[in-house]
ZAMARGU-4260 file (C-alpha; in steps of 0.2 Angstrom, whole numbers, plus 5000, padded with zeros to 4 digits):
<rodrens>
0) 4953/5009/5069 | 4944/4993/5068 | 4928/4998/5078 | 4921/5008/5062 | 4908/4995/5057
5) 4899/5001/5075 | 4893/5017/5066 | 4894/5019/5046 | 4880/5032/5046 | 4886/5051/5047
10) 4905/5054/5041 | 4917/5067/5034 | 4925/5068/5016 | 4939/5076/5015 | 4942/5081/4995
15) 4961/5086/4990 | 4961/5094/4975 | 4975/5096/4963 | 4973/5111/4952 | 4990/5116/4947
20) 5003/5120/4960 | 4988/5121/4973 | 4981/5110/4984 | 4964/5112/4993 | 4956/5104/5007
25) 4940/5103/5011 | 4927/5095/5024 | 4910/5090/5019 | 4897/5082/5031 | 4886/5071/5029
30) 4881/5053/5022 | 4881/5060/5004 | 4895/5070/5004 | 4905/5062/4988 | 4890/5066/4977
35) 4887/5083/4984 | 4904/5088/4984 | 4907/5082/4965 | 4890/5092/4960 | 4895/5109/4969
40) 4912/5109/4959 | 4902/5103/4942 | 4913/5116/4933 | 4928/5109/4939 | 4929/5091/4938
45) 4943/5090/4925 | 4955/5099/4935 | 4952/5085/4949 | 4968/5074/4950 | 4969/5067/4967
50) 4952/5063/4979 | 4957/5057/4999 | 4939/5050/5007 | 4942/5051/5023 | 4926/5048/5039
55) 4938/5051/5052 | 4940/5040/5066 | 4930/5029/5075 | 4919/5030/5057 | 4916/5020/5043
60) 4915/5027/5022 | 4899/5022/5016 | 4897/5021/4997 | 4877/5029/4999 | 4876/5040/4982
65) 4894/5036/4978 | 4890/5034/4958 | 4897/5049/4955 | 4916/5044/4959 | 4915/5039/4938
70) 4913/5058/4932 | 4930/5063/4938 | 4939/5058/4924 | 4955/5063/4925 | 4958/5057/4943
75) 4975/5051/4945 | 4976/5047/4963 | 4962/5040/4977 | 4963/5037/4994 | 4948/5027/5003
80) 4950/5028/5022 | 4939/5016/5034 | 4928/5006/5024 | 4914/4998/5036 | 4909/4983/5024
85) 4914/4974/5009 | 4897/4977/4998 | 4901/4998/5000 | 4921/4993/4994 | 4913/4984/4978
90) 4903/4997/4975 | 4920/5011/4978 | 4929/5000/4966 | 4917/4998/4953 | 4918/5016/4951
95) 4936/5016/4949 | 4934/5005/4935 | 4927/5018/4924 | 4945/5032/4928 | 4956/5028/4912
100) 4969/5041/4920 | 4971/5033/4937 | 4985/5027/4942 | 4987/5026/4961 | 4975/5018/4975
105) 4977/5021/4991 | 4966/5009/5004 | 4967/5011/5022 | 4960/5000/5037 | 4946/4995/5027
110) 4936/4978/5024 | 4938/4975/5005 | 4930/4956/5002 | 4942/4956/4987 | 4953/4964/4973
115) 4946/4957/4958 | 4938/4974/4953 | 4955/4984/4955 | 4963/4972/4941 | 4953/4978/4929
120) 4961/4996/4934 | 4976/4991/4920 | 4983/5007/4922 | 4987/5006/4939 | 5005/5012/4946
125) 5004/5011/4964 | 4994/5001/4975 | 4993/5001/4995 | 4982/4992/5005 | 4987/4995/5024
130) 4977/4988/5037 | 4982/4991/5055 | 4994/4978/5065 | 4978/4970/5074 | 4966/4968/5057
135) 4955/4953/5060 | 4950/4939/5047 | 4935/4949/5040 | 4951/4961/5032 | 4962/4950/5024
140) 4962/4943/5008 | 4961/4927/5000 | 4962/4934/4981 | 4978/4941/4982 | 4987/4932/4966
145) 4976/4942/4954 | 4986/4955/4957 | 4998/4947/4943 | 4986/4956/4930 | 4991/4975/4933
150) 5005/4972/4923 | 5011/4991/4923 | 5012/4990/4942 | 5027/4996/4949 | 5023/5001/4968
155) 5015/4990/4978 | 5012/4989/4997 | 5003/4974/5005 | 5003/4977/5026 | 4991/4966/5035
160) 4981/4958/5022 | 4990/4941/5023 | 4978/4926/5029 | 4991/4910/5026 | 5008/4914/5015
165) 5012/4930/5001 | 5005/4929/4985 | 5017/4923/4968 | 5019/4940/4960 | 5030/4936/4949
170) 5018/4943/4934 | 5024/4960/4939 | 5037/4962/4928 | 5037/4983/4931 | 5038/4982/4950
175) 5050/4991/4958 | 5044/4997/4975 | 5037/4981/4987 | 5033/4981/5004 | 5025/4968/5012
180) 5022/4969/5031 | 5013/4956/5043 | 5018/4947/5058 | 5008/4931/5051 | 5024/4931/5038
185) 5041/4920/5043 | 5047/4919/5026 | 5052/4929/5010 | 5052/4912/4997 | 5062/4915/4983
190) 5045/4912/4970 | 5038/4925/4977 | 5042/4938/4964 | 5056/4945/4951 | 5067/4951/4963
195) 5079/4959/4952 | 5067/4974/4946 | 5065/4979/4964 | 5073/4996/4968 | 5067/4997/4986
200) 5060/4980/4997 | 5051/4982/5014 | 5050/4968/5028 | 5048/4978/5041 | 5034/4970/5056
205) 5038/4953/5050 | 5045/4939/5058 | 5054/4934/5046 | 5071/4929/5052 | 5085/4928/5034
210) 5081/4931/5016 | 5087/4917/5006 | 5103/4920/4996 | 5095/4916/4980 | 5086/4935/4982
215) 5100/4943/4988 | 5109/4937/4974 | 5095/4946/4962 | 5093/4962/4971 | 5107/4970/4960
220) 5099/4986/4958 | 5092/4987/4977 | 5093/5005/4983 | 5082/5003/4998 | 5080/4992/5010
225) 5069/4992/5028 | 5070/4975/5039 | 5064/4987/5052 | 5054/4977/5067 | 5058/4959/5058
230) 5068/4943/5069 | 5084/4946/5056 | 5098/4942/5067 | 5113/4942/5055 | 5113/4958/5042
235) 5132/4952/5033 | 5118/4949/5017 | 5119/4967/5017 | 5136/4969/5008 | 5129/4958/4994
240) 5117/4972/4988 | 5132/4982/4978 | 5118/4998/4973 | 5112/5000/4991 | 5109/5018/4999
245) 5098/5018/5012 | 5099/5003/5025 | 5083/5002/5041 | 5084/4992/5055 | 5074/5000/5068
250) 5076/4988/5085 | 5089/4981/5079 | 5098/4982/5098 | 5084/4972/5103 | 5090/4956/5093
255) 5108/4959/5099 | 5111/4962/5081 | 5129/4966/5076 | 5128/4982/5064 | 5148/4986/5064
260) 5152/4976/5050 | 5139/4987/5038 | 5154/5001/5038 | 5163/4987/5025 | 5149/4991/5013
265) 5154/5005/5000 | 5140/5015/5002 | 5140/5013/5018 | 5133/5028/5029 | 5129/5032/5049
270) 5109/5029/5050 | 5111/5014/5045 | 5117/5010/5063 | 5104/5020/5071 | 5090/5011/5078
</rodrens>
């Protein structure tokens, strides 16, 4: 996935629609294809919810004629796949900028420079950024804290993007879905956010080895969580988190982890030993 910059000159859009009950795909070819594609449906725009741009692999999405992102007003959800260079992502997000009604961003395997123009998206719900295991430097971000200014955000998926330690997020007071996924990570510190909002927390691909008791101690409302992939070695924490329903430790057999004493939790259930 991270050969796109090679060739950002030719790629496919493929445009979900969301009109109604009914959802419709379509692939358009060509470096233009955002604009073309908004200009053949003029008479449908406002019935445009949800738009997925992706160049398919192996290709990068160029932001060449892609001004008229701003016209679909009542967009609610976007997902940008493979963006080659940073100055094409600036140009994506400055667009997004001008959608009152979204509320989700998707951004996949792409080089972003920075998230300063998605904080002025105040609206925003859910954000993911998910960059593949192997991202280089040129992917990761630096500017990360600024994510304390979407106040209404309540989803929010970082997987690669780390260059040193996580970001203090503790301005997200609505947050209630966090994932956070790098092998470069080896602790969860307790300042890192209001733990006791979170409904479900993800540390799968990390190596971090324990969570600290403190956020344990705060996760009273934890219905999910996935240490999947992670160096945990001791999961007793686990009968702490009274509200848990759903518990993921995929390789856990690998660690030599012992999983028997999770049938003492209440809630306790039989995936939770599967691995």
């Amino acid at each position: 996935m991270f050969t796109r910059a090679a060739g950002c000159f030719m790629f496919a859009v493929i445009i979900t629609l969301s009109i109604g009950c009914h959802a419709i795909d379509r692939e358009l070819l060509g470096d233009s294809a955002i604009n073309d594609f908004i200009d053949s449906e003029s008479k449908d725009l406002d019935e445009i919810t949800e738009l997925v741009c992706d160049p398919g692999e192996d290709r990068c999405l160029s932001s060449s004629r892609y001004d008229k992102l701003g016209k679909l007003k009542n967009l609610e959800k976007i997902t940008l796949v493979g963006i080659g260079f940073e100055e094409d992502a600036q140009n994506f997000l400055e667009e997004l900028t001008k959608l009152d009604d979204l509320k989700t961003v998707i951004i996949k395997d792409s080089r972003i420079g920075s998230i300063d123009k998605l904080t002025e998206i105040k609206g925003l719900e859910e954000l993911r950024i998910i960059l593949g295991t192997y991202a280089t430097d040129s992917y990761k971000l630096n500017d990360l804290g600024e994510l304390n200014e979407l106040k209404n955000l309540r989803v929010l998926d970082l997987q690669n993007v780390f260059r040193d330690e996580l970001p203090d997020l503790r301005g997200l007071d609505n947050l209630e879905e966090l994932t956070i996924s790098s092998y470069d990570i080896t602790e969860l510190p307790y300042d890192t956010a209001n733990w006791s909002s979170l409904k479900y927390l993800s540390i799968s691909a990390t190596k971090i080895s324990s969570i600290d008791d403190r956020i344990i101690s705060e996760l009273t409302d934890l219905k999910e969580l996935d240490v999947s992939y992670s160096k945990i070695s001791d999961v007793s924490f686990v009968l702490e988190l009274p509200e848990l329903e759903v518990f993921t430790y995929k390789m856990h057999s690998q660690n030599e982890v012992d999983m028997e004493i999770l049938k003492d939790h209440n809630n306790f259930d039989e995936s939770w030993l599967r691995d």
